[in-house]
DRENKOLDREN-6153 format. One record per atom (N, C-alpha, C, O, CB): x, y, z; residue in three letters. Coordinates in steps of 0.001 Angstrom, whole numbers, padded with zeros to 6 digits, always signed. Atoms other than C-alpha are relative to their C-alpha. Glycine has a CB too. Example, Ala and Ser with C-alpha at 12.3 -4.5 7.8 and 13.67 -1.06 7.14 Angstrom:
BEGIN
+000890-001190+000000Ala +012300-004500+007800Ala +000900+001200+000000Ala +001936+001181+000665Ala -000992+000027+001246Ala -000820-001190-000060Ser +013670-001060+007140Ser -000770+001090+000730Ser -000261+002198+000899Ser +000414+000462-001415Ser 
END
This chain:
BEGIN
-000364+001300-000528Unk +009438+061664+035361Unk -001277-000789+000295Unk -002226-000193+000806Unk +000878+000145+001276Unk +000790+000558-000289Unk +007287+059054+035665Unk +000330-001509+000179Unk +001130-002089-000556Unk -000823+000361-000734Unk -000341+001748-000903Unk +007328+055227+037717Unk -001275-000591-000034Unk -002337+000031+000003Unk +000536-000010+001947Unk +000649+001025-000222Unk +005548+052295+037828Unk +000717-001440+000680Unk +001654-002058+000177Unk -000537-000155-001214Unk -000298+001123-000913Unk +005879+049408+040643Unk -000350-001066-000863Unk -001534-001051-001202Unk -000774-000025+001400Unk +000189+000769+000382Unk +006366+046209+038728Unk +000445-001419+000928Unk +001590-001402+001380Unk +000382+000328-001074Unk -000929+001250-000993Unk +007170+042732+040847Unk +000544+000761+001269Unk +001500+000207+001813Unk +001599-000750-000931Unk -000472-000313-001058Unk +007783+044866+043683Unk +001256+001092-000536Unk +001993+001237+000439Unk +000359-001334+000820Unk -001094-000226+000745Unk +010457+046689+041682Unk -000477+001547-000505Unk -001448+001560-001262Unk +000273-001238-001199Unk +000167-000794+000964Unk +010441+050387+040585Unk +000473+000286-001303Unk +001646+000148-001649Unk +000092+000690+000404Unk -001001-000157+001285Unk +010625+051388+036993Unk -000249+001121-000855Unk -001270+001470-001448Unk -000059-001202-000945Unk +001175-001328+000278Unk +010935+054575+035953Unk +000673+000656-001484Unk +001568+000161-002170Unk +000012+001525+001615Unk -000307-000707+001180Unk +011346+056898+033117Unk +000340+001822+000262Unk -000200+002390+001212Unk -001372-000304-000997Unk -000483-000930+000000Unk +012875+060227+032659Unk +000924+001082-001034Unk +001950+000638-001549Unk +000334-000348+000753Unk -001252-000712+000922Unk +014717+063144+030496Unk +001266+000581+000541Unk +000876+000663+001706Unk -000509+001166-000715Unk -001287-000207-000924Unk +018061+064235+031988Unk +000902-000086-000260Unk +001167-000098-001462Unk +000229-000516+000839Unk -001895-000109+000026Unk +021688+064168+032490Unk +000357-001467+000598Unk +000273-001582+001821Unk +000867+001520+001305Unk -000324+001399-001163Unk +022663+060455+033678Unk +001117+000156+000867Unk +001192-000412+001956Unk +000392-001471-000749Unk -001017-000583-000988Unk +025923+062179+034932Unk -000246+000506+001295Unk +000633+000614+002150Unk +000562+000967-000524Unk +000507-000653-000867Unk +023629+063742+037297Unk -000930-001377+001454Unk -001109-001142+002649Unk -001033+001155-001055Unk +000312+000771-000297Unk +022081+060533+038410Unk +000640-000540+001268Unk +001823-000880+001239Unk -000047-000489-000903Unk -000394+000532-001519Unk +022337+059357+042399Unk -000059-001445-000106Unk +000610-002052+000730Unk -001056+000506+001269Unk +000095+001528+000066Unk +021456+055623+041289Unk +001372-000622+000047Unk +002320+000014-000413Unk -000731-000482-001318Unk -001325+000406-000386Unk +024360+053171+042342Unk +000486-000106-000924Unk +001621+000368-000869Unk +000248-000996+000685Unk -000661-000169+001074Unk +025176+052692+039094Unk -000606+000343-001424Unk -001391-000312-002110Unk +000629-001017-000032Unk +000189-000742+001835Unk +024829+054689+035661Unk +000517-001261-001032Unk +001536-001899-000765Unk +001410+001770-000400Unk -000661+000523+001082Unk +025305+052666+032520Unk +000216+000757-000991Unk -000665+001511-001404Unk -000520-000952-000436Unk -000441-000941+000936Unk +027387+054281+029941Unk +000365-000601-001262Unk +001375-001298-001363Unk +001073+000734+000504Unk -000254+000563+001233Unk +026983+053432+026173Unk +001404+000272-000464Unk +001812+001279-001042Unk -000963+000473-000950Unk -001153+000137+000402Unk +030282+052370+025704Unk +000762-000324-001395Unk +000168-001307-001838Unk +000206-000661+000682Unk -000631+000886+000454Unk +032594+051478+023051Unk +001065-001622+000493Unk +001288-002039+001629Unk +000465+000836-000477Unk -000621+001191-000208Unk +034795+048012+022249Unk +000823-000079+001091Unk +000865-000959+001951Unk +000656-000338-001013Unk -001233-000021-000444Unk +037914+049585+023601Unk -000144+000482+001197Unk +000660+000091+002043Unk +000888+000650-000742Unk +000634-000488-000926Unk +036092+051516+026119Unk +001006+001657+000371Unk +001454+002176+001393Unk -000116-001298+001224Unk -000719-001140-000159Unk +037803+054645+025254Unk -000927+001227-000010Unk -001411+001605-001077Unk +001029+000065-001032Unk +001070-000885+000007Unk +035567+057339+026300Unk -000142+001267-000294Unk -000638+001985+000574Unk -000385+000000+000873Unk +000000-001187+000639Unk +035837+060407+024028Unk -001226+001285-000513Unk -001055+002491-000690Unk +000539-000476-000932Unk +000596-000560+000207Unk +032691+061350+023165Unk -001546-000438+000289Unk -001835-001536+000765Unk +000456+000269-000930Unk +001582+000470-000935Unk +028785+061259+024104Unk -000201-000003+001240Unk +000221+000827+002044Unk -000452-001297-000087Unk +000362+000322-001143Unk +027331+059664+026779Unk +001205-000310+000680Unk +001228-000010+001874Unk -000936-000961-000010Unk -001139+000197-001049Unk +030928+058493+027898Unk +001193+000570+000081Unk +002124+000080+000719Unk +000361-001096+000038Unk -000461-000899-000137Unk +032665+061529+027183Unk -000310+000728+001341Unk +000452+000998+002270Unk -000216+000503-001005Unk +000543-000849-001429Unk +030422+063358+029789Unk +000003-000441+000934Unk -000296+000328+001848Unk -001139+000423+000168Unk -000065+000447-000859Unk +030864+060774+032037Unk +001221+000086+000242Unk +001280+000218+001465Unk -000517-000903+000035Unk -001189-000285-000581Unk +034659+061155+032299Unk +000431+001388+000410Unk +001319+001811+001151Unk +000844-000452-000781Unk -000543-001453-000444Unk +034470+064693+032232Unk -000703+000554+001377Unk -000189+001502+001971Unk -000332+001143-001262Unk +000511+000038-001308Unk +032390+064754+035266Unk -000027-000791+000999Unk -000419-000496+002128Unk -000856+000130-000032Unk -000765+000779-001140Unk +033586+062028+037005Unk +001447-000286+000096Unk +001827-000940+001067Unk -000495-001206+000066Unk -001722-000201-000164Unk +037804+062437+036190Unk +000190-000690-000927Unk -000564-000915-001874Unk +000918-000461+001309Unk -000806+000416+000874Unk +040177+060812+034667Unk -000106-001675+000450Unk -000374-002560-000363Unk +001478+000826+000072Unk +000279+001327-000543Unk +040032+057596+036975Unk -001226-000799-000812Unk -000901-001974-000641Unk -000377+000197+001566Unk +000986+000765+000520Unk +036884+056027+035043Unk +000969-000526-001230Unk +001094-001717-001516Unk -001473+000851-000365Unk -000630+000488+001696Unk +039200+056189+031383Unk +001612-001000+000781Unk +002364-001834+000277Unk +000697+002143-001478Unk -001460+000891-000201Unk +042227+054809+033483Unk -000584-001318+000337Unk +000136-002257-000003Unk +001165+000561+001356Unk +000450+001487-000215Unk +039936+051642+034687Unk -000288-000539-000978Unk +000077-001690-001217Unk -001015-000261+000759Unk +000081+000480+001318Unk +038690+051481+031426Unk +001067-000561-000299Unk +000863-001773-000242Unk -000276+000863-000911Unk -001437+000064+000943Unk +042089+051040+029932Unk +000513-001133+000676Unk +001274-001905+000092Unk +001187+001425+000030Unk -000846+001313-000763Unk +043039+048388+032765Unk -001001-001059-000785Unk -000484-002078-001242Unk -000048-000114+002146Unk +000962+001456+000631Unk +039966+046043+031219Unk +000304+000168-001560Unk +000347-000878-002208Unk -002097+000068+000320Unk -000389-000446+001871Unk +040785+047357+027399Unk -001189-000552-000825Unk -001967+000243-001353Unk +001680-000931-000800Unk +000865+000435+001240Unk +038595+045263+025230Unk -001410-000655+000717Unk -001384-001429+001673Unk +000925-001273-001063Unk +001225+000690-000529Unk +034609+044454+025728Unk -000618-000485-001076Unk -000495+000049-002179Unk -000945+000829+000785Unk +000225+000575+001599Unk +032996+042272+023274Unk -001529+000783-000225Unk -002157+001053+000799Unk -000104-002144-000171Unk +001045-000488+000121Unk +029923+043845+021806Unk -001382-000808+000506Unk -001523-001984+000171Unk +000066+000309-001228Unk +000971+001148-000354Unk +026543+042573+023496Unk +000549-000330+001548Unk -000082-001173+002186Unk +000118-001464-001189Unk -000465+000104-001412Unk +028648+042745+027037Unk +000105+001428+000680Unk -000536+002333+000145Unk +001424-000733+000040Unk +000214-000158-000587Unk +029349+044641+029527Unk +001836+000145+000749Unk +002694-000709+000524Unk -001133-000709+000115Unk -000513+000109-001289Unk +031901+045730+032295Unk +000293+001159+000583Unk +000397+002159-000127Unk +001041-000734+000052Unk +000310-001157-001105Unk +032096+048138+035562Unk +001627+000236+000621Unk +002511-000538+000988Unk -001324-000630+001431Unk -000771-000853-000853Unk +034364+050783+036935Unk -000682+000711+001127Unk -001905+000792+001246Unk +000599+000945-000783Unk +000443-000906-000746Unk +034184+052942+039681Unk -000395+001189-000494Unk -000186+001366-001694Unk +000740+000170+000789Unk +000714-001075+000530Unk +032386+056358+039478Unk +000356+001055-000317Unk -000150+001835-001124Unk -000725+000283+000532Unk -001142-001510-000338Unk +035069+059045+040314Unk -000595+000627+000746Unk -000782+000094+001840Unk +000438+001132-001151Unk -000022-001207-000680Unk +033816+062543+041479Unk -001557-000192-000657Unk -001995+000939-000864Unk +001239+001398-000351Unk +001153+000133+000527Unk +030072+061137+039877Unk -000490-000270+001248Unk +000315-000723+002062Unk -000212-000917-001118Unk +000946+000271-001118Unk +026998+060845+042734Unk -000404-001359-000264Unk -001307-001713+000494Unk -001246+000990+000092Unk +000558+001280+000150Unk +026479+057155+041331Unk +001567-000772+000843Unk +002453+000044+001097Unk -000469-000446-001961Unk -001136+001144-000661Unk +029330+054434+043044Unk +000483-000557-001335Unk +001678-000289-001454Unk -000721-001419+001144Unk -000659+000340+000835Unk +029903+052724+039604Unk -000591+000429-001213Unk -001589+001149-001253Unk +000245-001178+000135Unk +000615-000255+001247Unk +029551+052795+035743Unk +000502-001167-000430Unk +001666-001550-000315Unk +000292+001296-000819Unk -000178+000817+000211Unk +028735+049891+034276Unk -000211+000348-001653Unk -001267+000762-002129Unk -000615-000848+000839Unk -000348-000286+001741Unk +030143+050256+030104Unk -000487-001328-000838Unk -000048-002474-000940Unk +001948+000216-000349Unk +000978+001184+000449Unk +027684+048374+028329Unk +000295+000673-001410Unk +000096+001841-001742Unk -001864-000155+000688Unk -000204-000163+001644Unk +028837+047907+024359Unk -001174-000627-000602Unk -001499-001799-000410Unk +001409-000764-000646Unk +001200-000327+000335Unk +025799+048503+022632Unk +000111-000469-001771Unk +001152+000049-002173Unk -000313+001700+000460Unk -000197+000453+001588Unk +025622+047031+018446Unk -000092+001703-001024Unk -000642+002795-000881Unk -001684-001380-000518Unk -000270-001628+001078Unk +026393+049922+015680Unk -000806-000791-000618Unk -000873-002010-000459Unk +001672+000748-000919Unk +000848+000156+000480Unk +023695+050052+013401Unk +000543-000138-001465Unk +001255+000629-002114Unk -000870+000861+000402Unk -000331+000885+001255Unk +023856+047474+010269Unk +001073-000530-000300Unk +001649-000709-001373Unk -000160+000511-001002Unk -001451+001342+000197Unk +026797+045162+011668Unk -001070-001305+000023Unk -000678-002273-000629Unk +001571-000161+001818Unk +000773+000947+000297Unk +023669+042770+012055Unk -000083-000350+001581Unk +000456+000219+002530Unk +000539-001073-001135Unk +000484+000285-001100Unk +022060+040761+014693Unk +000442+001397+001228Unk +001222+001414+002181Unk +000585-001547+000282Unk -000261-001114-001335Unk +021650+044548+016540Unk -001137-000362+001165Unk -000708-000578+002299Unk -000276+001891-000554Unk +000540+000312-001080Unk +018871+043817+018601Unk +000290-001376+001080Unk +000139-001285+002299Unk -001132+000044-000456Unk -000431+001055-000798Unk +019946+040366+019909Unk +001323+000932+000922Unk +001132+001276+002088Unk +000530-001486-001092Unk -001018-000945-000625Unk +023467+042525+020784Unk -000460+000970+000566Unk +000371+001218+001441Unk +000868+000516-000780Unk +000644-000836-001139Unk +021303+045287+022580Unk -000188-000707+001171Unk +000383-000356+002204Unk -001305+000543-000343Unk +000670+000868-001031Unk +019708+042752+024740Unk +001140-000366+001159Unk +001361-000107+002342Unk -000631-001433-000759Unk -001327+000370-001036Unk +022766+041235+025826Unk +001040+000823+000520Unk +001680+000522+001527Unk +000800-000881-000553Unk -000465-001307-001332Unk +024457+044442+026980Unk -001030+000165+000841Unk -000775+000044+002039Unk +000310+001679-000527Unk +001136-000336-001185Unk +021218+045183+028689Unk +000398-001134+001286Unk +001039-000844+002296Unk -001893-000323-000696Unk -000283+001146-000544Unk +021430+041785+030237Unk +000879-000400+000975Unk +000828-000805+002137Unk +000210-000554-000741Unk -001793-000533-001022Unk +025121+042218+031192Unk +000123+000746+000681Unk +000776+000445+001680Unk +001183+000538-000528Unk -000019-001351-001087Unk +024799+045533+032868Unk -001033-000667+001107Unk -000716-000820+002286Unk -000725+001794-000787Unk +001062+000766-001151Unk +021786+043831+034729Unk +000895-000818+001021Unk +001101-000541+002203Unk -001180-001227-000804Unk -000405+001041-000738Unk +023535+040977+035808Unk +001376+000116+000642Unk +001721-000766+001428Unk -000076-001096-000790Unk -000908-000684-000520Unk +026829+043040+036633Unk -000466+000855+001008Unk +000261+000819+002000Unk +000625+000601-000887Unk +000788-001205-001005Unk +024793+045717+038721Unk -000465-001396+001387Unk -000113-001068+002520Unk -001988+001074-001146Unk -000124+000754-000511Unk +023733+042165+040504Unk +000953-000537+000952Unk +000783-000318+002151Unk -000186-000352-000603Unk -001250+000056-000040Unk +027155+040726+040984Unk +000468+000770+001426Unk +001141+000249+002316Unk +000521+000579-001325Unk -000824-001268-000834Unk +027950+044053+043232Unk -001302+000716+000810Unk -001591+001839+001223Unk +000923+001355-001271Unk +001224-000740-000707Unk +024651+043786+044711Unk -000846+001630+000280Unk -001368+002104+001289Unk +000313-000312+001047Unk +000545-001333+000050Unk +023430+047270+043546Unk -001758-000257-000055Unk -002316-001157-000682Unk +000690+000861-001445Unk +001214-000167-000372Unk +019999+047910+044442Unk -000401+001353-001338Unk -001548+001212-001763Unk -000048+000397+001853Unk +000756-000717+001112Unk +019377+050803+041546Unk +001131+000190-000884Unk +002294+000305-000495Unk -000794+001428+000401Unk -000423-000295+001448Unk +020574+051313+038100Unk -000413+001333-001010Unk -001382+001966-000590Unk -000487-001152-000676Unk +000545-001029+000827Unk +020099+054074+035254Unk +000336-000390-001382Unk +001551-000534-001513Unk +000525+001397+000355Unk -000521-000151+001087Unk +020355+053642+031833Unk -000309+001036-000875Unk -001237+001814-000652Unk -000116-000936-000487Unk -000061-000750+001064Unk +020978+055503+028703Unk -001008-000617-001280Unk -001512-001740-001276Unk +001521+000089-000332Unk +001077+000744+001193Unk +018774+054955+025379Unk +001876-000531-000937Unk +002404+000328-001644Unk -001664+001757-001319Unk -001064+001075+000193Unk +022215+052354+024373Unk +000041-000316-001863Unk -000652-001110-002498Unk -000552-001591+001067Unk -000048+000480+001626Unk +023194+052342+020467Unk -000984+001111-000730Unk -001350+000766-001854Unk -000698-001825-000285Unk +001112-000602+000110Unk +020725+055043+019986Unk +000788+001210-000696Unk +000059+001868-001438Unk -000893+000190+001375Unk -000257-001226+000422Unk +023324+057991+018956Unk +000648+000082-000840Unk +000142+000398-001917Unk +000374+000685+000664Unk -001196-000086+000883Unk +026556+057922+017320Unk -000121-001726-000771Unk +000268-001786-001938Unk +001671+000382+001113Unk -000517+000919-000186Unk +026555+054268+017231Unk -002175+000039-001535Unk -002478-000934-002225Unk +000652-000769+002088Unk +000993+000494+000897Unk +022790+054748+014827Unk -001366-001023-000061Unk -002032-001248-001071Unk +000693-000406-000676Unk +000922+001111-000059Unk +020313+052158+015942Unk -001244+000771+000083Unk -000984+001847+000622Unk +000230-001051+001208Unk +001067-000575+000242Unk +016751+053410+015476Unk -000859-000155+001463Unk -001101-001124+002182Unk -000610-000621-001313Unk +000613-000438-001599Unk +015002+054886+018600Unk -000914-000972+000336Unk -000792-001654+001354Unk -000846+001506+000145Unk +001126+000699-000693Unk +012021+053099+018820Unk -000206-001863+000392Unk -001073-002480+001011Unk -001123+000437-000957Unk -000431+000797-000148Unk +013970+049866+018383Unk +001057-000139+001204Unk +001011-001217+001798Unk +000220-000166-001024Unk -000443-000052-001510Unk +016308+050611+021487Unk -000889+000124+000748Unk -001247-000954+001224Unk +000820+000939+000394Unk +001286+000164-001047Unk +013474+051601+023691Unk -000420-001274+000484Unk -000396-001888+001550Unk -001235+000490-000581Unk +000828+001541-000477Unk +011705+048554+023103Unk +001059-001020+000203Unk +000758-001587+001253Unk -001145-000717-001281Unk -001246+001028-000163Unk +014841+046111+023104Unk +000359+000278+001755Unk +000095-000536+002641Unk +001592+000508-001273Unk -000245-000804-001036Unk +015986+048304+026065Unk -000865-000550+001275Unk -000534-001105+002323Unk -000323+001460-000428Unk +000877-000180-001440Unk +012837+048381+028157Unk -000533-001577+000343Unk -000488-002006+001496Unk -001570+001226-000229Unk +000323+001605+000241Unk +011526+044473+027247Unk +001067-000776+000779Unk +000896-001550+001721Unk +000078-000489-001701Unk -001329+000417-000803Unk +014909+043606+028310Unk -000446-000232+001809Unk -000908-001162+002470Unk +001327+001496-000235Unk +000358-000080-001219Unk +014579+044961+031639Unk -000874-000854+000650Unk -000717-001823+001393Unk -000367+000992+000123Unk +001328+000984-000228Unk +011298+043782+032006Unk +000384-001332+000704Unk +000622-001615+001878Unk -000734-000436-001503Unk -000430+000994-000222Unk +012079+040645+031615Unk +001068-000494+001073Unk +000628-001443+001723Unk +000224-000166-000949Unk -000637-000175-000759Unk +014798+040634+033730Unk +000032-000269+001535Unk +000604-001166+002152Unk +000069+000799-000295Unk +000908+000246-000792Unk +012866+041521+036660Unk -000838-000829+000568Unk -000964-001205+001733Unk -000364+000393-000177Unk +000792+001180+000127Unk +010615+039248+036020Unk +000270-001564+000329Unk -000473-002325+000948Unk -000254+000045-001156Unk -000643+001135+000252Unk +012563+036323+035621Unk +000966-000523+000842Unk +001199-001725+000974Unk +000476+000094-001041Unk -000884+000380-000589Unk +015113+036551+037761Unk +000093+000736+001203Unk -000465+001808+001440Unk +000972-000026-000717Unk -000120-000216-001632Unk +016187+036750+041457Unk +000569+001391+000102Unk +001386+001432-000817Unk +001070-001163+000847Unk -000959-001749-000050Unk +017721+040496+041933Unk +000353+000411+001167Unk +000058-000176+002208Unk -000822+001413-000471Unk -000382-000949-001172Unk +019063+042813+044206Unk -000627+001687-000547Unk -000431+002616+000236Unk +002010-000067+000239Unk -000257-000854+000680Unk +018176+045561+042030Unk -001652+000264+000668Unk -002372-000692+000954Unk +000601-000212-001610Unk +000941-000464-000553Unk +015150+047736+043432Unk -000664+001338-000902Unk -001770+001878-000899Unk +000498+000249+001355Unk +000561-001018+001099Unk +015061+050296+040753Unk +000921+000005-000720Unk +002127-000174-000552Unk -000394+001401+000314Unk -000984+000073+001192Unk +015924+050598+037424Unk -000735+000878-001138Unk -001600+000419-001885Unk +000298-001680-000533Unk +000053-001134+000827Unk +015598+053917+035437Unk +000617-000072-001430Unk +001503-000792-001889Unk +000616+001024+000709Unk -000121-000060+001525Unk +015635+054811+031976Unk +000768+001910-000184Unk -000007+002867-000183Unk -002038-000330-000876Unk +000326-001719-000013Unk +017347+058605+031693Unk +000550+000578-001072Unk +001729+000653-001417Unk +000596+000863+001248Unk -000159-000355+001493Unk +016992+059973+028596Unk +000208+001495-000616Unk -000506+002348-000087Unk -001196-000482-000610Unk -000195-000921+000213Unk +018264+062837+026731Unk -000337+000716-000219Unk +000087+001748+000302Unk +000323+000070-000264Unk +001270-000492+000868Unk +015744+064082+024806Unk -001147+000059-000159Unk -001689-001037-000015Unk -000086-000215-000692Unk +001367+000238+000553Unk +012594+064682+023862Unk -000978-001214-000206Unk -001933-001820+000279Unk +000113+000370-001034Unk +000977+001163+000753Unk +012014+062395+021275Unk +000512-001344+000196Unk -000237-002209-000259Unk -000108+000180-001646Unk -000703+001142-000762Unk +014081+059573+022674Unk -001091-000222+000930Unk -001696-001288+000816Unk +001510+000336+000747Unk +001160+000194-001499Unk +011488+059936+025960Unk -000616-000899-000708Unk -000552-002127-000671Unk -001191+001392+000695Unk +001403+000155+000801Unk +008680+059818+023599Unk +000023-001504-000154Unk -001017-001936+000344Unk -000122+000861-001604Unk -000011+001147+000366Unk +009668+055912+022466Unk +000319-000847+001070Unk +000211-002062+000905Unk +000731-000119-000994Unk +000104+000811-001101Unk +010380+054861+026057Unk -001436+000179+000447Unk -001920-000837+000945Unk +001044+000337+001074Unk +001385-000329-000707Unk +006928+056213+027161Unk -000574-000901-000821Unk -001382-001608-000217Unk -000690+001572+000007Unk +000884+000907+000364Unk +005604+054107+024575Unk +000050-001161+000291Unk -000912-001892+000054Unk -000130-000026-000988Unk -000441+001645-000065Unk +006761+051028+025277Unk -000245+000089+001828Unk -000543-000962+002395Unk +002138-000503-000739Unk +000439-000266-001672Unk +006199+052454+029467Unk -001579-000342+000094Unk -002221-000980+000928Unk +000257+001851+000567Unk +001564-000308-000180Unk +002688+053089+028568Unk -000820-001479-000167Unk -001929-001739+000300Unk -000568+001212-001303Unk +000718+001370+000070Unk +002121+049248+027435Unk -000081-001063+000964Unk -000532-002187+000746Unk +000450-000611-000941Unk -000113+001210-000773Unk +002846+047615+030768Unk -001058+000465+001450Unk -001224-000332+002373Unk +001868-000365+000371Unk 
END
């Protein structure tokens, strides 16, 4: 694990379980429908219940490039905010990264959460090339921070893997 204080703001990096994650809210690379079968939001229903896929199901459809939050269940975070992430070679994917990033940001806001976690977003099933989430991903943030008024006091990166790390550290290591 490793942090850096930006704007007053921690920002950190990590390999891990985001299920495991105490931050107020986890973001979980979601699908459209927000039906959570497998991956990152498989493991999040199976460790936080059934209640996350039944809130899902009350909001049903998220447009890609958005964003929206349930409660956590039986998870150590308070919510999960289901950020639909672009499948790789429907086009404009990085603009559609951004703006889930964006959305989960400005939803985690909203509900005045003070820390966040994300996932490397579009990065697995969904195909988008690692070192292009990272940087979309972490720039995002950045910016974010930067730019705008927050509530948000930390905002983690927690990554699965290895070599997933490896392309957030790079893009960590440039600021």
């Amino acid at each position: 694990m490793e942090e850096k204080i930006i704007n007053g703001k921690t920002i950190r990096i990590m390999i891990g379980d985001i299920t495991e994650r105490d931050t107020e809210a986890i973001v979980n690379a979601a699908n459209n429908y927000l039906k959570h079968g497998g991956g990152v939001a498989g493991a999040i229903v199976k460790k936080g219940g059934e209640i996350i896929q039944q809130e899902s199901d009350k909001i049903g459809f998220v447009q890609t490039g958005s964003a929206a939050i349930t409660t956590a269940g039986k998870l150590k975070a308070k919510y999960v905010i289901h950020a639909v992430g672009p499948r790789w070679g429907e086009g404009e994917e990085e603009r559609k990264l951004k703006n889930a990033v964006f959305s989960s940001l400005k939803l985690a806001d909203e509900y005045k959460l003070k820390s966040i976690s994300f996932p490397a977003i579009s990065s697995g099933i969904y195909g988008c090339p690692k070192d292009m989430v990272a940087r979309v991903i972490f720039n995002t943030a950045l910016e974010y921070i930067k730019n705008q008024s927050t509530h948000l006091q930390e905002i983690e990166f927690c990554l699965f893997d290895e070599d997933t790390y490896r392309y957030f550290k790079e893009e960590f290591d440039k600021i």
